[in-house]
N, C-alpha and C positions, 0 to 999 in steps of 0.2 A: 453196593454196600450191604446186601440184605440177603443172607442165609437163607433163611424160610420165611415163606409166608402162610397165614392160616387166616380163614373166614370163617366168621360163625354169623348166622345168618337171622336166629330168631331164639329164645330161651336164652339172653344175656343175664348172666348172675349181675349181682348187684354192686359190683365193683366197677361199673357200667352204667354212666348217668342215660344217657338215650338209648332209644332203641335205633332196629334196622338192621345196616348190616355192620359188625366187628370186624376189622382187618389188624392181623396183632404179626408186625415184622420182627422176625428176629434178628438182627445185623450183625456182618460178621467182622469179628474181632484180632482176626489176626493170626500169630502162633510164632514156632520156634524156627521154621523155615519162612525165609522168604517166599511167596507168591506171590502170583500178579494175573490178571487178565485184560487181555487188549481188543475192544471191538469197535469196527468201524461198517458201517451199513447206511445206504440210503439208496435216494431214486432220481429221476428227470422227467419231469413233463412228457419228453419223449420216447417214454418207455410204458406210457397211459395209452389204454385205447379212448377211443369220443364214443361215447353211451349215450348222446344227445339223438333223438327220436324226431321224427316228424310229427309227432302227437305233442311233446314237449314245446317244440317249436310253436307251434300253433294257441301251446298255449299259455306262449310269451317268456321262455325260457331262450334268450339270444345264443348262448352255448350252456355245456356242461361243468358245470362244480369239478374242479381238475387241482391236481397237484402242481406247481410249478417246478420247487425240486427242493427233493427233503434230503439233510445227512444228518445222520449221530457217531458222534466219536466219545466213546465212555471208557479212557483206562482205568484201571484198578490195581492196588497192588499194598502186599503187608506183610508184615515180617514181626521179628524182635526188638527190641529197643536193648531189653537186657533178658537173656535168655532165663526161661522160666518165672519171668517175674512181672515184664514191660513190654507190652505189644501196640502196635498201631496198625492202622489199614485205613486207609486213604480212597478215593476216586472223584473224578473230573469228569464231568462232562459236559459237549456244545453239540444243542438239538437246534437243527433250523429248519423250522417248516414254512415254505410257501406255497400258499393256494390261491387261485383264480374265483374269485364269486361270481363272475360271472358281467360284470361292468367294464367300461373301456373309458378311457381318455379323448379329449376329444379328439387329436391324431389318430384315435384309432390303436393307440397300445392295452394290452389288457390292464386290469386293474390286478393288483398284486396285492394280498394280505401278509406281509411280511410280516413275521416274529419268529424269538430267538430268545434260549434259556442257556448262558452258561452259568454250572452250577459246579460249587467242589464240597467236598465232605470229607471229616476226618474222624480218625474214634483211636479213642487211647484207652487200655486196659489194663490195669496194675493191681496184680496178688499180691496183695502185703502181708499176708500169711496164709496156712490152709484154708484160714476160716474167713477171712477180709478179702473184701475185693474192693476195688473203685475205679470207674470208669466216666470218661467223658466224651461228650460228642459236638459235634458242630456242622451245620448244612446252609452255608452260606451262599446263595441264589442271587443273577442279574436277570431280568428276564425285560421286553417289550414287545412293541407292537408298532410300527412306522404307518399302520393302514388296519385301522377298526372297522371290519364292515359285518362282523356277525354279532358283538354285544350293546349293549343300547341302543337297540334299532328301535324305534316304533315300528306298533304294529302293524300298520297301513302300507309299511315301505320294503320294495323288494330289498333286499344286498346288493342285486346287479344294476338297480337302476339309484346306485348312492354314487354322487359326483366324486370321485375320487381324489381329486385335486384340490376339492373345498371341504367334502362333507363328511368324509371320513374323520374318525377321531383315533386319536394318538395315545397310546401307552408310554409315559416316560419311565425310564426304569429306575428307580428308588434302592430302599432295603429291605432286602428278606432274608431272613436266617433263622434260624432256629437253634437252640443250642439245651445240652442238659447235662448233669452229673447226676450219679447212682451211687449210692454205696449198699453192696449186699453182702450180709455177716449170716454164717451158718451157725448159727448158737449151739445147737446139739444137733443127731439125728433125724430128730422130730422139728424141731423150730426153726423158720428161715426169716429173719429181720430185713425189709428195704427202703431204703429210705434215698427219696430224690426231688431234683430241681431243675425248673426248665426255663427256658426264655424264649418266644415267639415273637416277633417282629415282621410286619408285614404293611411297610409303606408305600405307597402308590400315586403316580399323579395318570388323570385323565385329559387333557390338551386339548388344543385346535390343530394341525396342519403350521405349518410355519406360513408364517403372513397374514395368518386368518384373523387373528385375534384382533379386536377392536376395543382400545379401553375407553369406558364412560369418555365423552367430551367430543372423542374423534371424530375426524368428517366420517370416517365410515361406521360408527356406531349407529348408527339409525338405518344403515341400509346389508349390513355385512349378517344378519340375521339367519338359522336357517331356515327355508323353504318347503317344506311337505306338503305336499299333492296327494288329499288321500283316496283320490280317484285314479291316478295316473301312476300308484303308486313310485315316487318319484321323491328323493331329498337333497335339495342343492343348497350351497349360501355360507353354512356352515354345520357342522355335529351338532345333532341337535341335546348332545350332552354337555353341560356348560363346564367349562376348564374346573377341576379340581382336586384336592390334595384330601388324602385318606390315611390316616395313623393309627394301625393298631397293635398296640404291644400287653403280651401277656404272660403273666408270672403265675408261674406254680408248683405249690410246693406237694409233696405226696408221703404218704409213708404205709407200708403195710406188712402185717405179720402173717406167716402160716405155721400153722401148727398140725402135723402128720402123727396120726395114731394106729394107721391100717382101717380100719373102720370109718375114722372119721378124719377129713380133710377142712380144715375150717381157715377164712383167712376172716381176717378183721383191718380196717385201714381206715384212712380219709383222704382227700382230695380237695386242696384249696385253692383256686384258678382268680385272679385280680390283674387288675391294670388300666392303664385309658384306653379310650376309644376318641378318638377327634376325625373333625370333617369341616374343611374349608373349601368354599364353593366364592369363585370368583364373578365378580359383574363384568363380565361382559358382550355385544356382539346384541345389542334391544334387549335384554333380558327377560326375552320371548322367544319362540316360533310361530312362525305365522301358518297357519292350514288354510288350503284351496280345495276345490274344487273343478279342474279341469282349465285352471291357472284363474279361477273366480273364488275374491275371498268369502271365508265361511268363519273364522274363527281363528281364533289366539292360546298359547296357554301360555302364560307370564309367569316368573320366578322371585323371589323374593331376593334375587343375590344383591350385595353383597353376605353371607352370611359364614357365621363360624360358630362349630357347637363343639362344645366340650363335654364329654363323659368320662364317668371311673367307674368299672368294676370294684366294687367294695370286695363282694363275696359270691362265685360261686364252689359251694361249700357240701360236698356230701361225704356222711361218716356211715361205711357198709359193714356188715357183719355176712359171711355166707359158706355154708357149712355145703361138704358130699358126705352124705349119711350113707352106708352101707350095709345092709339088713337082709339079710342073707341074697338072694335072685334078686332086688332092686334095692337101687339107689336113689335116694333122697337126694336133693340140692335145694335144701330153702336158704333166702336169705333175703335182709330188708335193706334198705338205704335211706339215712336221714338226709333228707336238702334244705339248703338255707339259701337265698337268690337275692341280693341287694345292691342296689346302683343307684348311682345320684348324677346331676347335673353340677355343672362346673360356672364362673359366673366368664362372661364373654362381652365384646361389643364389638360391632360391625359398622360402617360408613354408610354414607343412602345410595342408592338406587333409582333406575327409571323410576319404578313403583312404591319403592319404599324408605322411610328417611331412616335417619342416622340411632341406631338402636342399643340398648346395654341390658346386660342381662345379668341379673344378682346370683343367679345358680339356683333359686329356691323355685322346687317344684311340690306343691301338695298334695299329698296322700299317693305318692308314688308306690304300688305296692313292694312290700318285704313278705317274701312267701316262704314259710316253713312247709314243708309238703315228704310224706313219708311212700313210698317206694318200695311194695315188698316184691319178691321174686320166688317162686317155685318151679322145680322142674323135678321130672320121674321118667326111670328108665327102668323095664323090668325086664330081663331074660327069661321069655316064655316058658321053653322046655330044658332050661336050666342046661343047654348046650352051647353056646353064643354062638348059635345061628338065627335066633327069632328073637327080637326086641322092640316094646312098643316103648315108645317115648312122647312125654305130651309136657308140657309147660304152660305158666301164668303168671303172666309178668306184669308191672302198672309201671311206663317211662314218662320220665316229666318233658314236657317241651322244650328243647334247648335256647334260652335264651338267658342274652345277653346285656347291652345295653341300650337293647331296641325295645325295652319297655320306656323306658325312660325319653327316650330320643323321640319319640313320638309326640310327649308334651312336651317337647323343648322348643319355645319359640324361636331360636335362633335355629334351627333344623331345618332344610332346603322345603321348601313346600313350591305350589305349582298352584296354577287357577286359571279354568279352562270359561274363556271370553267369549260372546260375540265381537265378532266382524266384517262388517260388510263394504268397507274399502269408503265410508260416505262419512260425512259427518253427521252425527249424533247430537238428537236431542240430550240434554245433561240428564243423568242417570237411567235413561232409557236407551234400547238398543233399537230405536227408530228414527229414520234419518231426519237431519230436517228441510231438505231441502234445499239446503244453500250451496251454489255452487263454489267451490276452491279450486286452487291449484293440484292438491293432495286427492282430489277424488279419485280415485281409478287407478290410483299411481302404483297400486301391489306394494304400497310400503305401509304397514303400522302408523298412523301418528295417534299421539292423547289424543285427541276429540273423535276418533275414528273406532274407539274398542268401550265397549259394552260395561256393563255395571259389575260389580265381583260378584262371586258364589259365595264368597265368604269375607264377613265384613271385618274380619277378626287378622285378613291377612295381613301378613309385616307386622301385628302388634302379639297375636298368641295364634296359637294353632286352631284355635276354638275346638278343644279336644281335652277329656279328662278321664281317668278309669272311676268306673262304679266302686264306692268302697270296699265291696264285698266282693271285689276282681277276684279269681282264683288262679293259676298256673293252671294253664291246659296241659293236659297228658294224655294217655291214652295206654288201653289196656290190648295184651299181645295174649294169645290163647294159640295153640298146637297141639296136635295129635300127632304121629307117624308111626311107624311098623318098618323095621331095617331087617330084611331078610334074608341069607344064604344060600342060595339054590345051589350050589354048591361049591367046592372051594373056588372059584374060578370066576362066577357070576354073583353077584347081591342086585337086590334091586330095593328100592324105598316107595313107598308111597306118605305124603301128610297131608294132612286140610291146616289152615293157616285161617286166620279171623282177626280181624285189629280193628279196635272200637273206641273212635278219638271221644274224650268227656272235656269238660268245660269250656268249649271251643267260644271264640268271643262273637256279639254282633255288636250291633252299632242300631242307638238311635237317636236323633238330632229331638233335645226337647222343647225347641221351640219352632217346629216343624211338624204337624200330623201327616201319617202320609194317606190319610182319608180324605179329612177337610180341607187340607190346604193344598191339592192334584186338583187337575181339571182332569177329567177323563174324553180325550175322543176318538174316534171311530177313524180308520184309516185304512189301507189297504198293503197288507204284503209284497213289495214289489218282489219276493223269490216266487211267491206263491200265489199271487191275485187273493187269497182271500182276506176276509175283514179281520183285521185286528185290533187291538183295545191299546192307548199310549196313553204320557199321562205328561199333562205343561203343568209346570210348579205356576202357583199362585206369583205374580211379580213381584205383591207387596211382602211376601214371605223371601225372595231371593237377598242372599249372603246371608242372613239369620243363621246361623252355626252352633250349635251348644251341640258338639257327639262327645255320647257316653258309651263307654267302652264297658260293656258287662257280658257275662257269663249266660250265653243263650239256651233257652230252651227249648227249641228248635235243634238249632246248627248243630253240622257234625260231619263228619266220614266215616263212612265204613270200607274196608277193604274184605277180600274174602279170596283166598284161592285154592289150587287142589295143585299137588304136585307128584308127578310119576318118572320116577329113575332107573337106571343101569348101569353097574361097572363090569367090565367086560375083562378075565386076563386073557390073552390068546397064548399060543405058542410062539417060539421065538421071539418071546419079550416086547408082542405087541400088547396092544388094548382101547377097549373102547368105551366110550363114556356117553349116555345121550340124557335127557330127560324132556317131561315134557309137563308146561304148565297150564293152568287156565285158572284165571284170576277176573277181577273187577274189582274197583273201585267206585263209591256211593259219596256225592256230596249233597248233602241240605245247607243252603246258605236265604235262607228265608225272612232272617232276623237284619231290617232292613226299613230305614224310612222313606226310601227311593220306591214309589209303586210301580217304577218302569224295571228295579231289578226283580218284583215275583216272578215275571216271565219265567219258567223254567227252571225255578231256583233250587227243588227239591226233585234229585235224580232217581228218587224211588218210588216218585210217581202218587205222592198222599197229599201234598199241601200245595196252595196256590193252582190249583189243576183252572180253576175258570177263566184264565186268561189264555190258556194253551195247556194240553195233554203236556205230562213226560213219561214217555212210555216205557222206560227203564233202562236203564243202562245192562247191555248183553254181557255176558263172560266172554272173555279173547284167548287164546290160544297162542304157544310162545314155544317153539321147539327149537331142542341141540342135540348135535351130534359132533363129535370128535376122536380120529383114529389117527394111533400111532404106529410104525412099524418098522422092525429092521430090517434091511433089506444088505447081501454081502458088501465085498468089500468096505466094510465101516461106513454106510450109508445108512440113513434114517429119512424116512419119510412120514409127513402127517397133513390130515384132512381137519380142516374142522367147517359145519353148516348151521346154519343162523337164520333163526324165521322168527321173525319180529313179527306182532300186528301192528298195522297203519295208526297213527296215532287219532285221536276222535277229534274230528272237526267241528269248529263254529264258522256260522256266517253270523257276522256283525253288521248292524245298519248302523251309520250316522246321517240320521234323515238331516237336511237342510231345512232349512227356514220354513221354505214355503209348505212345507208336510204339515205344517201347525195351522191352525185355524187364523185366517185372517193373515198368517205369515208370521206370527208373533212368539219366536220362540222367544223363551224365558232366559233357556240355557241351555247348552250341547248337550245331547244324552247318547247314551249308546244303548241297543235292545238286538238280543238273539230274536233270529231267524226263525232256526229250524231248535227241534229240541233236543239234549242232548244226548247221544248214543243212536242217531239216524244216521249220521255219516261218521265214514271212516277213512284215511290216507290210502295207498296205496303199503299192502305186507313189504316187509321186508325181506327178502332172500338174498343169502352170500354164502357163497361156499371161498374158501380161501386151500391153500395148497402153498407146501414144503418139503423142500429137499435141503440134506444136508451131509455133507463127507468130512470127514477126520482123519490127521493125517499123523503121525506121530515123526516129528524129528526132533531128531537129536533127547531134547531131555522137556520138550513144547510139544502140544499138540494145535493142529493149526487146524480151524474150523471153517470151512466155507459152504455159504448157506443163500438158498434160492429161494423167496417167497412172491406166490401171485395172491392176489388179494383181490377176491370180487372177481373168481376164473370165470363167469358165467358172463360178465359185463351186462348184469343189472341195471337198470337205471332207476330206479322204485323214488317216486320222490319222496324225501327225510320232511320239509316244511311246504307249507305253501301261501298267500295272503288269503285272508280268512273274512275279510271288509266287502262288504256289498257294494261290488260294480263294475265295471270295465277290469278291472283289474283281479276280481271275485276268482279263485284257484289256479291265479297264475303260481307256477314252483320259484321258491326261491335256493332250496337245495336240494340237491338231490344226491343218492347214493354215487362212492366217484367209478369212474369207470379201471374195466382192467389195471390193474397196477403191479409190475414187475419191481422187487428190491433187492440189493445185491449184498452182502454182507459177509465179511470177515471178522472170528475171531483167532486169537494166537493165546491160547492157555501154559501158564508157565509156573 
């Protein structure tokens, strides 16, 4: 469906609510002859080499991340409706990708991540005179998932060791489409009017497996629960994501003028994007997870379902002006964006729950922020020696943070919340998480029961979130700054160099006011099991545990910084090859220090200035990121290309969840998590791929017929992509890793 593509990477004019990167497709529209193109490509499991290692092996990887077998069938095809006036152009297409995580059944079959996207698109385009156009479009999508084993995994649990029969969770496929009209009128020479309308749709259900599900009442509700072991990393029982339904539909309306003078290019427009947002999360299966220990309980987190929350997009709303000023050797681009960001809650009511009774909700949430927030943008390109061989280009942008109705959704007491328990499989003193010593039936039994799970963290749960923003909330944003130098070495070669800097402002923290996190921490002394040395922890006060008042403000502290450097190549050779490489080195800075948890200072500021007395952070290094990509013709109507990929290893945590008895006397309060090591001392394993393509063309008749050979990961790398990152037996075992050799066979027929 899509003509060109184009990226813009950083200096977005302001017709451009975020920052990052721009992808602007241009789709193609059809014409006065019919064409078409027909492509069919894919692979088999047995066309993959095994990249799986003896060091992999060892370190608890059972096999390798492998394809089982991928096809895509994509025709296309467009013509006339009515010549010179009515054109369409159509395509279809069914991708099915299966891959192996690396788990098996208990027969011994592997586990299979089935999913499957058919999708079809249409576009209709009508000249109703030189000057009028009107076009529409539509992208109507099925897509699922029969076996979820890479999203909503907790952190503690491989992929391969998820029971695939029980614990895998299921995509049900819903509605997705997209759809829009344009109308564009050329007013004069100078003046282009557009004006248009869209509609996004994007519904979803999350499942159990079939048989899984357990509704409140069932004999198997109290035991069909899922299971995590977060020593053995290990998830059996059921998903530990609870069945639920996701709606979100969104309308937008746009309109924008440009006005052409030679000199000056000016567009001016607005942009007004609205709709609901809903989220319905069902009860059932304990409305828990139970956490072990090497199959010994340690701990619960319970859910508030049955819940349903309701949101609307009122408004997000921004009106841009942004001019290319043209002054002799440079060019100006300023231009501002005004934004408006408004959402509200909806009023709702839910049934009770294990944990929570039967609840209504009026829709009234207080001092929900409405943010006005203004957005200027500049950009400067100057032709050095006044030849367009040498140009320096530097920009200054401020993007506001994209959000939606997750300001709002956050105080909405019908919104799914979570609450992380003691458990220790005994009965419990009432409001304490100390046994009492009485012996039952239920002791020992690895199942949950009431008198068995510990006191809340927050007393607020099932009634409100115990969560509100600081009056004086701001919209985070962050400001983008660029330098570069684009230069000509001659016709044949350019190369670039720029430094890039992004500096997030009003980033939020959190502090609970009825919580200090001085006086109300016990501080003690304990020992690193990575490291044998002494470390500092900290057990909340009891009588302070579930007290909740978090206030959402605008920290003085917090933040990120990013920074990189980037060095480039375009290459034309002879014979209509070429070559492209660059090379980056970047880093990214966070301070998240604005905190009333005295166990998250640990390491909380990556630049190495605040919180240092509970542990050094000796700064986060710059990483290095290389590409290379060669094209070339080779006779008989053959083409061949290279491309090589050098990723750095992503930066690791080791995470503790100390157990009970870490605490003095055995008395934890409540489950905590504390980094290890501090951040930017470990790093994954680089990433290196080179990939490789061949391709012949054939011309009959009045078709050219394409066939095309691609190996992918020719070197059969095995670099691992993730790994579990939790302290203990299971501490960097791989859960993915790069796949091995892969052969793809594909057909096109151009007509």
């Amino acid at each position: 469906m899509v003509e060109e593509v184009t990226y813009q990477t950083t200096g977005l004019g302001s017709e451009t609510s975020g920052g990052g990167v721009r992808v602007n497709m241009v789709p193609k529209e059809g014409g006065n002859a019919f064409r078409g193109y027909f492509f069919l490509g894919g692979s088999s499991g047995t066309w993959q080499s095994n990249n799986i290692t003896p060091e992999l092996r060892g370190r608890g990887l059972p096999s390798p991340t492998s394809t089982d077998y991928l096809y895509d069938l994509n025709p296309s095809f467009g013509g006339p409706i009515k010549r010179d006036a009515l054109w369409f152009f159509g395509s279809y297409r069914r991708l099915v990708l299966n891959t192996r995580p690396g788990g098996t059944y208990a027969d011994g079959r592997p586990a299979i991540e089935d999913q499957w996207i058919d999708s079809g698109s249409a576009r209709v385009t009508w000249q109703l005179s030189s000057k009028h156009r009107l076009t529409g479009y539509l992208d109507r999508a099925f897509k699922g998932k029969g076996h979820d084993f890479t999203d909503l995994v907790p952190a503690e649990v491989s992929p391969a060791l998820i029971d695939p029969e029980t614990a895998a969770s299921k995509r049900d496929p819903k509605v997705y489409y997209i759809g829009y009209g344009k109308w564009t009128a050329t007013l004069s020479n100078r003046l282009l009017l557009e004006n248009g309308v869209s509609l996004a749709v994007n519904n979803y259900s999350i499942i159990y497996q079939p048989g899984i599900a357990a509704p409140q009442g069932s004999p198997r509700f109290l035991t069909s629960f899922p299971r995590i072991d977060i020593l053995r990393g290990t998830l059996t029982g059921a998903s530990d994501f609870t069945p639920n339904f996701q709606r979100q539909v969104a309308y937008a309306l746009g309109s924008q003028m440009t006005y052409v003078t030679g000199s000056h290019n000016v567009r001016v427009g607005y942009q007004w994007r609205f709709g609901p947002v809903d989220s319905q999360v069902d009860s059932t299966n304990a409305d828990l997870n139970a956490r072990y220990r090497n199959g010994v309980a340690d701990s619960v987190t319970i859910r508030n379902a049955p819940v349903e929350a309701r949101h609307y997009l009122n408004a997000d709303l921004g009106v841009f002006v942004q001019d290319s000023w043209t002054i002799g050797r440079m060019t100006l681009t300023p231009g501002v964006r005004l934004e408006y960001l408004n959402a509200e809650a909806r009023a709702t009511a839910a049934g009770p729950g294990r944990f929570v009774p039967a609840r209504t909700f009026d829709g009234t949430i207080p001092n929900v922020p409405r943010w006005r927030d203004v957005a200027p943008r500049l950009g400067l390109a100057y032709d050095v020696f006044g030849d367009a061989k040498t140009a320096v280009r530097a920009s200054l942008s401020r993007y506001m943070n994209q959000n939606q109705t997750d300001i709002v959704s956050r105080y909405n007491p019908m919104a799914q919340q979570t609450d992380r328990r003691n458990w220790f499989d005994c009965d419990l003193r009432p409001g304490t998480s100390t046994c009492s010593g009485l012996s039952l039936p239920s002791n020992g039994d690895g199942i949950p029961q009431d008198n068995e799970i510990g006191p809340t963290g927050n007393r607020n749960f099932g009634v409100s979130t115990g969560r509100r923003p600081d009056p004086g909330l701001r919209r985070q944003n962050n400001w983008d700054y660029s330098v570069g130098v684009d230069h000509a070495v001659t016709p044949s070669l350019s190369v670039t160099g720029a430094w890039y800097h992004r500096t997030f402002q009003n980033v939020e923290g959190q502090y609970n006011t009825l919580v200090d996190p001085v006086t109300d921490w016990v501080a003690f002394q304990t020992t690193n099991p990575l490291t044998n040395q002494p470390m500092t922890m900290f057990n909340l006060n009891p009588a302070k545990l579930g007290l909740v008042d978090l206030v959402d403000r605008n920290s003085d502290v917090n933040t990120r910084i990013y920074t990189g450097f980037e060095a480039s190549f375009r290459l034309r050779l002879p014979r209509g090859a070429t070559a492209l490489g660059g090379w980056m080195r970047e880093r990214t800075q966070i301070v998240a220090c604005d905190t009333s948890n005295p166990n998250q200072f640990l390491y909380c500021d990556q630049t190495g200035k605040l919180q240092q007395a509970l542990g050094p952070a000796a700064g986060i290094p710059f990483l290095n990121e290389f590409k290379l990509a060669l094209a070339y013709q080779l006779p008989w109507q053959m083409n061949a290309s290279m491309s090589m990929l050098s990723y750095p290893g992503p930066m690791l945590r080791v995470d503790w969840l100390p157990a009970a008895a870490a605490f003095p006397n055995g008395q934890r309060t409540q489950p905590v998590t504390v980094p290890l090591i501090a951040p930017g001392t470990k790093y994954g394993d680089r990433w290196n791929q080179v990939d490789f393509g061949v391709k012949k063309t054939l011309r009959i008749a009045r078709a050219d017929l394409e066939g095309q050979v691609d190996i992918f990961n020719a070197f059969n790398s095995s670099a691992v992509l993730t790994q579990l990152q939790v302290f203990g037996p299971t501490l960097e075992r791989p859960t993915a890793i790069l796949q091995g050799r892969l052969v793809r066979l594909s057909v096109g027929v151009r007509f």
